[in-house]
MARGUMI-696217 format. One record per residue (C-alpha): x, y, z; residue number from 1. Coordinates in pm, 1 decimal, padded with zeros to 6 digits. Example, Ala and Ser with C-alpha at 12.3 -4.5 7.8 and 13.67 -1.06 7.14 Angstrom:
BEGIN
         x         y         z    i
   01230.0  -00450.0   00780.0    1
   01367.0  -00106.0   00714.0    2
# end
This chain:
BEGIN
         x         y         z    i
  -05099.7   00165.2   00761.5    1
  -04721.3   00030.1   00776.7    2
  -04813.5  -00063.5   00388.8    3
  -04892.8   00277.4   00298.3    4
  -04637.3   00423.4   00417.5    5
  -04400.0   00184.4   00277.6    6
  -04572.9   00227.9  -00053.2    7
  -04499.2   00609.7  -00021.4    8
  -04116.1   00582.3   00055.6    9
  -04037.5   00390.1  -00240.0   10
  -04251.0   00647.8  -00459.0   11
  -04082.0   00961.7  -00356.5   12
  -03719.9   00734.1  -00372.8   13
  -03853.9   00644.3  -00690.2   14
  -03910.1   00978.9  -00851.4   15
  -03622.8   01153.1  -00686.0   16
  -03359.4   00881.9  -00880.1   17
  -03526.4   01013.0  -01226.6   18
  -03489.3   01377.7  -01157.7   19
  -03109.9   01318.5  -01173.8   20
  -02885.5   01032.0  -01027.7   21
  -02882.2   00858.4  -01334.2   22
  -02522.5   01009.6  -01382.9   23
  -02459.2   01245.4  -01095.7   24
  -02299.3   01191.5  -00778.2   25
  -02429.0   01445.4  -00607.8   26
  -02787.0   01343.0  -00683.2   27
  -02720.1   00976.0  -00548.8   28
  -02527.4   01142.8  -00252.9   29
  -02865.8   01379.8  -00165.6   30
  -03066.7   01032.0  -00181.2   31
  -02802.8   00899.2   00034.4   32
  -02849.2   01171.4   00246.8   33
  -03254.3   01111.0   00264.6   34
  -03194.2   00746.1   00302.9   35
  -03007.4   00823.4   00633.1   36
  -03240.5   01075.8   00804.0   37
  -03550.4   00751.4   00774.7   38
  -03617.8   00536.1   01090.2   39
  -03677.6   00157.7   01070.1   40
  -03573.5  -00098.8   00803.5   41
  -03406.8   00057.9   00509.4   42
  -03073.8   00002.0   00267.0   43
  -02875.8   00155.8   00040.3   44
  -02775.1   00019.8  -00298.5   45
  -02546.0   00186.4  -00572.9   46
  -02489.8   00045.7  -00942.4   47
  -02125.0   00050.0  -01058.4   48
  -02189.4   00327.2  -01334.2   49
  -02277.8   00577.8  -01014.7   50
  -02673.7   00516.6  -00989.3   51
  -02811.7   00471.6  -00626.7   52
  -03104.5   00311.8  -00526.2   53
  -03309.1   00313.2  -00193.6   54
  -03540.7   00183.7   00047.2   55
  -03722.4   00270.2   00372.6   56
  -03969.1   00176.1   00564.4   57
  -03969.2  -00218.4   00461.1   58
  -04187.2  -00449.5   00695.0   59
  -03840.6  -00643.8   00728.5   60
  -03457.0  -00573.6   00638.7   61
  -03412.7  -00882.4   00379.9   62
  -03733.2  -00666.2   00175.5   63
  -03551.3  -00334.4   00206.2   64
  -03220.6  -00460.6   00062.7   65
  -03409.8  -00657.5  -00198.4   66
  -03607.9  -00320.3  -00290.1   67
  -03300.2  -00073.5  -00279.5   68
  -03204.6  -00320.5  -00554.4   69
  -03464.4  -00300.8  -00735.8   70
  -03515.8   00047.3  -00787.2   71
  -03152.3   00091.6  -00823.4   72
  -03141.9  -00167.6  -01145.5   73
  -03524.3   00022.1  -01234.6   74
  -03325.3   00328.6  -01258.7   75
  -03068.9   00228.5  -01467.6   76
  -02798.2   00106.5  -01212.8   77
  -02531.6  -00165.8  -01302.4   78
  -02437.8  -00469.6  -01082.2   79
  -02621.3  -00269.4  -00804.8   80
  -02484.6  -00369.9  -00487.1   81
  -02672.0  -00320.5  -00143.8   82
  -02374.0  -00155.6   00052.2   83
  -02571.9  -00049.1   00338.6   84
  -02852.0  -00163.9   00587.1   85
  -03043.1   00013.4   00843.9   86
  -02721.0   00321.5   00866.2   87
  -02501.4   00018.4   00869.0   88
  -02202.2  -00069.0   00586.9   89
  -02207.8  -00418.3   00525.5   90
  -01897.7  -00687.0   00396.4   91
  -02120.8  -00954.8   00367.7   92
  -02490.3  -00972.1   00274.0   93
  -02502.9  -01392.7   00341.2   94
  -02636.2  -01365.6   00735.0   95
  -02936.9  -01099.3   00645.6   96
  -03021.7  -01171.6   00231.8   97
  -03131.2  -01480.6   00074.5   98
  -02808.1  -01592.9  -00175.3   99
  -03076.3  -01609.9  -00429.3  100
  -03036.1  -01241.6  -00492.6  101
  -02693.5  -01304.7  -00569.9  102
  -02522.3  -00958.0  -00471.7  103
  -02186.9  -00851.4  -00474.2  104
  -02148.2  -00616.2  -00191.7  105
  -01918.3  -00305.3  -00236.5  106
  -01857.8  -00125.2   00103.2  107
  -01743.6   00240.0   00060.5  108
  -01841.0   00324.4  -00294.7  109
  -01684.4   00637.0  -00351.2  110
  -01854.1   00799.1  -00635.9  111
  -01660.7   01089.2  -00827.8  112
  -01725.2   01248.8  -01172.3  113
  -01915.8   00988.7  -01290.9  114
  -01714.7   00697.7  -01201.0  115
  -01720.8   00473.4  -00914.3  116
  -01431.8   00359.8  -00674.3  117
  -01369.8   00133.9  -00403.7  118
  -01162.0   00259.2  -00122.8  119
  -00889.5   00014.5  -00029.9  120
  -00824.6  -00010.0   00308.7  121
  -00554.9  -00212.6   00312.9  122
  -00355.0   00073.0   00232.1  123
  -00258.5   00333.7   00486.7  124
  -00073.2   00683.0   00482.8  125
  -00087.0   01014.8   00525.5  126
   00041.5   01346.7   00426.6  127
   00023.0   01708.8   00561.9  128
  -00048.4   02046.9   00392.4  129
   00271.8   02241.9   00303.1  130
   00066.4   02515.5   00182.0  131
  -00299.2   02561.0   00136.5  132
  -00357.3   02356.9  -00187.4  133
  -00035.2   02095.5  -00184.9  134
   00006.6   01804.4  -00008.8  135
   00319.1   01614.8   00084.5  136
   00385.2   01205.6   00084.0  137
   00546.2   00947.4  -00011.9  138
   00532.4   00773.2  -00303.0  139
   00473.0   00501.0  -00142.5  140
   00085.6   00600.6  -00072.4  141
  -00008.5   00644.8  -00453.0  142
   00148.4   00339.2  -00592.2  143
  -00138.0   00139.5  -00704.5  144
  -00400.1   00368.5  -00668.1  145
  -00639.2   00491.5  -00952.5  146
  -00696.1   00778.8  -00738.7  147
  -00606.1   00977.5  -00452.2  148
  -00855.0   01166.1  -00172.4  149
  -00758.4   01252.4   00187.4  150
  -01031.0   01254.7   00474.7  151
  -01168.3   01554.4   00664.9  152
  -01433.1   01527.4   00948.1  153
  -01600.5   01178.9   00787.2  154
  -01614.8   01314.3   00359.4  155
  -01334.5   01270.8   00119.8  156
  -01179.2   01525.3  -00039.9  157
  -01020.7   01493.0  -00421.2  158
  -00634.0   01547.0  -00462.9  159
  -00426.1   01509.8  -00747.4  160
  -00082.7   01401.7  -00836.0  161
   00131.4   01642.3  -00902.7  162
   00530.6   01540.1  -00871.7  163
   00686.7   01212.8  -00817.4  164
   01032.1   01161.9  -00685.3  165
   01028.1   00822.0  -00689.1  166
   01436.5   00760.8  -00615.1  167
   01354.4   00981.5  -00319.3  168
   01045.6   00843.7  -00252.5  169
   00894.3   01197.0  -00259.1  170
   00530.5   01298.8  -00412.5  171
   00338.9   01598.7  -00390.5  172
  -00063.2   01647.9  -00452.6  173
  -00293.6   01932.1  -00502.6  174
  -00616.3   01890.7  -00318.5  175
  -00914.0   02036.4  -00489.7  176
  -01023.2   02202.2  -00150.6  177
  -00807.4   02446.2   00017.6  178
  -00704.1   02423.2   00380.6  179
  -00630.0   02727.4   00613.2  180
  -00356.6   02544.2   00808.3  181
  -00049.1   02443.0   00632.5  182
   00312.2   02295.7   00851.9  183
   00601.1   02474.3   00802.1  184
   00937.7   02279.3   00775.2  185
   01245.6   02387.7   00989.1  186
   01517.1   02557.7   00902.7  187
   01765.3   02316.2   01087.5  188
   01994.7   02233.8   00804.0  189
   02201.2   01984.2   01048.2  190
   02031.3   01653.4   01188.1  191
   02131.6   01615.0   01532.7  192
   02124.9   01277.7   01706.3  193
   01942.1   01253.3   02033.5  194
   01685.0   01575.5   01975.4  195
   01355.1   01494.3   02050.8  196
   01040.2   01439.1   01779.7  197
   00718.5   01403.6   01729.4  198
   00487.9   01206.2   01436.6  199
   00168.2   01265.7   01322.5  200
  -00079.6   00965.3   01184.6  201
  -00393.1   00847.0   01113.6  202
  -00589.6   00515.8   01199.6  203
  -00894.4   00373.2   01077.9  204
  -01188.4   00480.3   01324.4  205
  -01384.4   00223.4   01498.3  206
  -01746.3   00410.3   01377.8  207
  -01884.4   00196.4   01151.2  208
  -02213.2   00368.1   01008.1  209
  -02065.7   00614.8   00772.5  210
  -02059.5   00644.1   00411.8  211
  -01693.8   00675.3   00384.8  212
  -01410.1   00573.6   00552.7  213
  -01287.0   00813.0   00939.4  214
  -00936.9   00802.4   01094.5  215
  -00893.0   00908.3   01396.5  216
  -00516.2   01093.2   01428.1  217
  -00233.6   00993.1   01676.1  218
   00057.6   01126.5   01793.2  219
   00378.7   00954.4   01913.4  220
   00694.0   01100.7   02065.4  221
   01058.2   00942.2   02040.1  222
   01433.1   01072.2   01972.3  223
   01644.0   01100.1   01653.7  224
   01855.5   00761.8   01702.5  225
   02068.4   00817.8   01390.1  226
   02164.1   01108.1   01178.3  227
   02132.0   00843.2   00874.8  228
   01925.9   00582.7   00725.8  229
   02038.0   00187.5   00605.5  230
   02365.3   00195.6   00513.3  231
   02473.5   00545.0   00591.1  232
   02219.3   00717.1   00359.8  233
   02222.3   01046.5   00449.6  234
   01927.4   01124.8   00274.6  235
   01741.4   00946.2   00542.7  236
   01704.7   00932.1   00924.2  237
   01609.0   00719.9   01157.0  238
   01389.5   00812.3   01501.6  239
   01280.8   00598.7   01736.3  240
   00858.2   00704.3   01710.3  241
   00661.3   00430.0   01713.2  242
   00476.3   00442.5   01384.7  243
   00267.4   00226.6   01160.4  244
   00163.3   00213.4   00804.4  245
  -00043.1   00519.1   00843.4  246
   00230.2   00731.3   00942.3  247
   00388.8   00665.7   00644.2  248
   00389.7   00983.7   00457.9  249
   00345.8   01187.3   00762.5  250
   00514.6   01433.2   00928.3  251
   00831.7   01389.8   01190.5  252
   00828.9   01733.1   01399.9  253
   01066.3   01875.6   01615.2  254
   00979.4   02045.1   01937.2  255
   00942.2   02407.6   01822.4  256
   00626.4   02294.5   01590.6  257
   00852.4   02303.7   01260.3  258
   00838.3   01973.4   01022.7  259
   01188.3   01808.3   01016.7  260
   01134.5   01501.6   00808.3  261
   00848.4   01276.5   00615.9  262
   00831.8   00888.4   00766.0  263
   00923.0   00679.0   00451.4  264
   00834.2   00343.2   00580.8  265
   00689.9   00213.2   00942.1  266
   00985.4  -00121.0   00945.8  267
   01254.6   00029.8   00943.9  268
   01160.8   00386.5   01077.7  269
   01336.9   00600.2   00852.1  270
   01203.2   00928.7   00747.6  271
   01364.1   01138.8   00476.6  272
   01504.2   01459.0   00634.2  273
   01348.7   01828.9   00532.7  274
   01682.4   01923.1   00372.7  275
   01624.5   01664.0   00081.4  276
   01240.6   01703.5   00001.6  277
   01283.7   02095.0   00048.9  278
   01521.1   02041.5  -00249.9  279
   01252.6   01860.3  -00437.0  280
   00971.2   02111.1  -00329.9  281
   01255.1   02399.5  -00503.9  282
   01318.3   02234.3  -00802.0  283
   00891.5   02174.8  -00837.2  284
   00833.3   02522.1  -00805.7  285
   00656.1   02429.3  -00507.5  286
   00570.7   02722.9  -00226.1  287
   00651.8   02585.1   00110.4  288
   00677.5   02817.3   00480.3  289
   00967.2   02765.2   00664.4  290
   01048.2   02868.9   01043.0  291
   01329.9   02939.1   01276.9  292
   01139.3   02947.2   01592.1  293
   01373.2   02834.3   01851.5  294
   01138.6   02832.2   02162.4  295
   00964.1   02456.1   02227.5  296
   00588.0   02363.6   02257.6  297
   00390.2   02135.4   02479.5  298
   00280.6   01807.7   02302.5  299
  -00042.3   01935.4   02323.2  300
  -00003.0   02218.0   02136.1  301
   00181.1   02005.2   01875.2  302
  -00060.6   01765.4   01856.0  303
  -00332.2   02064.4   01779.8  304
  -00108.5   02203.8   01536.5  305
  -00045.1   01884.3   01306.5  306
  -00407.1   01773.3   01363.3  307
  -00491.0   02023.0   01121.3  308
  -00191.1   02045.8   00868.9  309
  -00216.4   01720.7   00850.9  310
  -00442.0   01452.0   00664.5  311
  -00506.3   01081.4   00594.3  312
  -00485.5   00983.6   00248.6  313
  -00727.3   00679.4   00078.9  314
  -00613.2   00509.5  -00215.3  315
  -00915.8   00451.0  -00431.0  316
  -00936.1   00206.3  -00739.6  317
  -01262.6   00168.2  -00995.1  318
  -01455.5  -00047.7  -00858.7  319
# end
């Protein structure tokens, strides 16, 4: 019986990869998707030209790796890689595969238009939604990348580049999907040493068994320390947040809710104030809400607030 039904998964994998994921990512992402929802030994397998492969129901895991490869190649796939086993992604394939099958394992294949990309998670930043489409960063976070997506509730959404500022280490991208909550940056033209503030961030989550990359977001709370950056550069402040690389590109916010600067780098803690990238957002043509809201808000409610104007960005490259 256990061969039958083996038998009968690979079939139906089998004839669901020719009705369409030769090409198409959302045809390998639905056999993803069926992949997931079997019980027992099964893996996941995707060809560097965007053509999955899977298998379920294997008497052992070594067989279902070495079938997901197999009727990923049978379908067409190049350099198929087995990038997931039994709702787990893998790094290395050398404690559960023969090296006989020789595969190159590529954890997070991100699959988009055709072409596949490898997140690199080396790289961390964020950015936060200054209206419903654009995004705000730093430069920083796209250097180097092929592409850019940000992260919502485990998928990855596309965003595009839209304006660089690299003297002012400034960038702004469009995101494909809109998003109802958007910051809005304080009208505080003055930076005044001592007020309290808030940043917003992302870290990589600990759950392991998803198809892309999660962050979980954090928030920190510190004190403007100076008015002005390295060698009075009064483009720049500095706070004393505690804040990583995936702050960088984030939001600093007062305590009225309103955005007051954009953390430029995690070493030195500077962030570039509002008054200079609100210059760059005017001369892009770029909409932006402002506020003058003098009354304060609880952490909490911050927290809430930025959790949802706010995004972590994943630098992708073809894989």
């Amino acid at each position: 019986m256990k061969n039958k039904s083996f038998k009968y998964g690979i079939v139906a994998m089998s004839v669901a990869l020719m009705a369409g994921c030769q090409t198409t990512g959302n045809s390998a992402d639905n056999l993803y998707n069926q992949y997931r929802a079997k019980p027992n030994n099964k893996a996941f397998a995707i060809g560097t030209n965007s053509v999955a492969g899977a298998a379920w129901g294997a008497p052992t895991t070594t067989e279902a790796m070495k079938l997901a490869k197999k009727t990923c190649v049978d379908s067409g796939g190049n350099n198929c890689s087995v990038t997931e086993v039994n709702g787990n992604p893998i790094t290395t394939q050398t404690a559960v595969t023969p090296s006989s099958t020789n595969s190159t394992v590529n954890n997070y294949n991100i699959i988009s238009q055709g072409t596949v990309y490898k997140a690199n998670l080396d790289k961390k930043g964020s950015g936060f939604f200054i209206n419903q489409v654009n995004i705000l960063t730093t430069s920083k976070t796209i250097d180097g990348c092929s592409k850019i997506n940000y992260e919502r509730s485990g998928q990855l959404l596309e965003a595009t580049v839209v304006s660089v500022d690299k003297v002012n280490k400034i960038a702004v991208l469009k995101a494909l999907t809109p998003n109802e909550s958007y910051a809005t940056i304080s009208l505080n033209k003055q930076t005044i040493q001592g007020d309290r503030t808030y940043t917003y961030g992302y870290v990589l989550s600990d759950v392991v068994n998803a198809k892309t990359p999660t962050y979980q977001g954090k928030i920190t709370d510190g004190i403007i320390s100076s008015v002005s950056g390295s060698n009075n550069d009064v483009r720049f402040m500095k706070t004393t947040n505690a804040v990583d690389g995936g702050n960088v590109g984030g939001p600093v916010i007062a305590e009225n809710g309103g955005v007051i600067g954009l953390v430029k780098d995690d070493d030195k803690k500077e962030s570039i104030k509002s008054s200079m990238f609100t210059i760059f957002l005017n001369e892009s043509n770029i909409d932006y809400k402002t506020s003058s809201d003098k009354k304060s808000l609880p952490p909490s409610k911050i927290a809430e607030k930025s959790k949802q104007f706010s995004v972590p960005l994943v630098c992708l490259n073809e894989a």
